[in-house]
N, C-alpha and C positions, 0 to 999 in steps of 0.2 A: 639580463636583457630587459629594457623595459618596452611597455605595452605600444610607446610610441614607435620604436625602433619595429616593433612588426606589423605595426600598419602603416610604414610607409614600406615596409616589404610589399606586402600585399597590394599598397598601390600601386607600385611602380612594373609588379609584375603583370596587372590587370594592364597597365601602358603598354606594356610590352607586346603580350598578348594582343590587345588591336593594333599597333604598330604591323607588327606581321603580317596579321587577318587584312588590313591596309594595299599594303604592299603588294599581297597578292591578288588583290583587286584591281590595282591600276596598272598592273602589268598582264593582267587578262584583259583590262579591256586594249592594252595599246597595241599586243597581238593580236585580238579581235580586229582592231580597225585595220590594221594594216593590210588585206587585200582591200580594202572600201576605199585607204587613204590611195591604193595603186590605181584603180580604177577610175577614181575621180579627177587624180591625175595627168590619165592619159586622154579622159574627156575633155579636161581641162587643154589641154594642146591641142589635139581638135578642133574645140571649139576655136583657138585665138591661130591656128592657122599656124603651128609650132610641130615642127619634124624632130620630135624629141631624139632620135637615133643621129641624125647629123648635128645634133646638139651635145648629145653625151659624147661624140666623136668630136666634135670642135673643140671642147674644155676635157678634153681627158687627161691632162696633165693636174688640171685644177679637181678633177674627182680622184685623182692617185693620190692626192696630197690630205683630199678629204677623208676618202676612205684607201689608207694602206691596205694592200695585201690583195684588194678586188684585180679581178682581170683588166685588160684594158677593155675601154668603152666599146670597140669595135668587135672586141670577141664577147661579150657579155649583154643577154638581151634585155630589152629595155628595161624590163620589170625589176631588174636586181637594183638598179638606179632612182626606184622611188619608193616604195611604200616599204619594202622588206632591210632599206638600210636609211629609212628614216626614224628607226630607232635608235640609231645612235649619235644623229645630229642633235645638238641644243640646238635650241631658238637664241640662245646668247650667243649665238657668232664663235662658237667655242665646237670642237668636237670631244665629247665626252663618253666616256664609256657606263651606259646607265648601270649594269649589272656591276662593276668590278669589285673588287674586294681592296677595300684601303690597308697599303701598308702598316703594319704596327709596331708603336713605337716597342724596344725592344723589353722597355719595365713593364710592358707587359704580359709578356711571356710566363714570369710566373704566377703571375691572376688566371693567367690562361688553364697553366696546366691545376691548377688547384679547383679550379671550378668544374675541368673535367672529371678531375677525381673524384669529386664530390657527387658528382651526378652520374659517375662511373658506380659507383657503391651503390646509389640510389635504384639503377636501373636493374642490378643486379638483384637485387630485394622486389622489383618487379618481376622479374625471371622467373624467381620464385613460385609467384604467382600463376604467373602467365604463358611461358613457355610451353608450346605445343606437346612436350613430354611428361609436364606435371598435367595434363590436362586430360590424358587418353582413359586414368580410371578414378577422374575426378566427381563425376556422378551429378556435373553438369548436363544439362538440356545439349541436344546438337546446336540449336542456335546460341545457346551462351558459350558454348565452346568458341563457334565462328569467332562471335563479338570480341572474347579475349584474346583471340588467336590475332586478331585486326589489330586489337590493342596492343600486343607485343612486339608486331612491325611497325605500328606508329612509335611507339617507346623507341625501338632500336634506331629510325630515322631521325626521330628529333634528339636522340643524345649525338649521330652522326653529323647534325647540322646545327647544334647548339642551340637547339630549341629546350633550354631545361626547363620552362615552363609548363609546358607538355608533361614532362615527367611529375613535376608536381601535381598538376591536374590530375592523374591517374591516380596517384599514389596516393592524394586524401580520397579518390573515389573507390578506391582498396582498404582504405583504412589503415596506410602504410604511412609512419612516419615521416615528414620529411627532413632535410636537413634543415640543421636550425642555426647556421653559422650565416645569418642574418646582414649583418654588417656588411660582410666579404662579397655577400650574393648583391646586395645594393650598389655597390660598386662596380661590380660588373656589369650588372643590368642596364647602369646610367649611361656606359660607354656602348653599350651594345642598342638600346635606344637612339641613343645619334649616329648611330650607325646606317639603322634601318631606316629613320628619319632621312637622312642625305639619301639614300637608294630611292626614295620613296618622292624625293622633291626632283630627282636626276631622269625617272621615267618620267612624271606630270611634265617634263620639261621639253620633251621630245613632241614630234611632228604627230605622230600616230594618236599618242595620248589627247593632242588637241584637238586631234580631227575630230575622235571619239566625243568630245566635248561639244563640238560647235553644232549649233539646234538650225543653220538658214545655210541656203548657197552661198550667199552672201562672205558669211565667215567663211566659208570652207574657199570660194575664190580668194578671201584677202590670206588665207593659210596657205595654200598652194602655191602663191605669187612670193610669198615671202619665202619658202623654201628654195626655189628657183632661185631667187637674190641669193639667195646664202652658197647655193651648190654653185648655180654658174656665172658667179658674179656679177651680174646684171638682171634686170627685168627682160625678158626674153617677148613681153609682149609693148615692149617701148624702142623701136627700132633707133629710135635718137639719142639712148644710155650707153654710155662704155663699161667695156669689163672692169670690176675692181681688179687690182691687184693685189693677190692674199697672202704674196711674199713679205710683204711689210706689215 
């Protein structure tokens, strides 16, 4: 193995690594906004003089189509109709699912299960370590007990969620080997980066995320205006626009 081949390990892991840390950034703030994005919402109707409930009951055909599976408009109060399922509207005129999990192709299924092997073994060498049973007449402090005890549910989590960067992190801070099949791990990683990349571009993309973003009323009117176009086919405060039709 040469010395380049593990420092682009090393990079691609540290990619990864904020990829994630990313990720879970802009999906706390697009849940954070979303009571702010409801509320401003229903100000927003208010103020333009918009009976948002005879509204969701007027296009309920067009919000079933939008969002499968919801109640119909008249049994479902107003609130479920704006901020709490404008997570899963694009702004591209598309409905997308921000969270989903991309099918995968099926060559790789054995990358799949090899990389869990491998960090199957790894976590287990943690165990070792860390496990709340090796720890009881380890002659650790009460609090470095805690501390590893934490570390042995973070380890077990992040091999359950294919976080095997995690596991490395631990295991140089154990002083535990890691795997060194280099190569294999970069290839993984590269797919599992555009992975969390697409997740990560599929929330910033959503109504809630934006809202979080926008610094004036100003924005947040031309955000809320635009969502309305998109749910109920029209500008609801331009009494002389027609419904799109979203069959075509």
């Amino acid at each position: 193995m040469s010395a380049t081949t593990k420092l682009k390990w090393k990079k691609i892991t540290v990619q990864l690594r904020y990829m994630y840390e990313e990720l879970g950034i802009v999906k706390s703030m697009s849940d954070e906004a979303g009571s702010d994005f409801q509320l401003y919402y229903e100000e927003y109707c208010k103020k333009n003089n918009i009976d948002l409930s005879e509204l969701n009951n007027k296009h309920n055909e067009r919000i079933q189509k939008l969002y499968p599976g919801k109640k119909k408009a008249k049994e479902t109060p107003v609130s479920e109709y704006s901020g709490s399922t404008a997570l899963a509207l694009s702004q591209n005129d598309e409905v997308e699912e921000a969270h989903g999990e991309p099918i995968e192709p099926e060559f790789m299924h054995h990358d799949e299960k090899e990389m869990n092997d491998t960090f199957s073994k790894l976590f287990r060498k943690l165990a070792i370590v860390l496990h709340p049973d090796k720890l009881e007449n380890s002659g650790y402090s009460a609090d470095k007990k805690e501390e590893m005890k934490q570390m042995f549910t973070d380890a077990k989590s992040a091999l359950e969620e294919k976080r095997y960067f995690m596991l490395i992190d631990f295991a140089e801070r154990l002083g535990i080997p890691t795997p060194r099949n280099y190569k294999q791990q970069i290839k993984w990683m590269k797919r599992e980066l555009e992975k969390i990349r697409a997740e990560v571009a599929a929330v910033t993309r959503t109504y809630n995320y934006s809202f979080a973003e926008t610094e004036s009323d100003d924005d947040r009117d031309k955000l809320i205006k635009k969502f309305m176009i998109q749910v109920f086919g029209h500008d609801p405060t331009n009494n002389q626009q027609k419904d799109v039709d979203i069959t075509t």
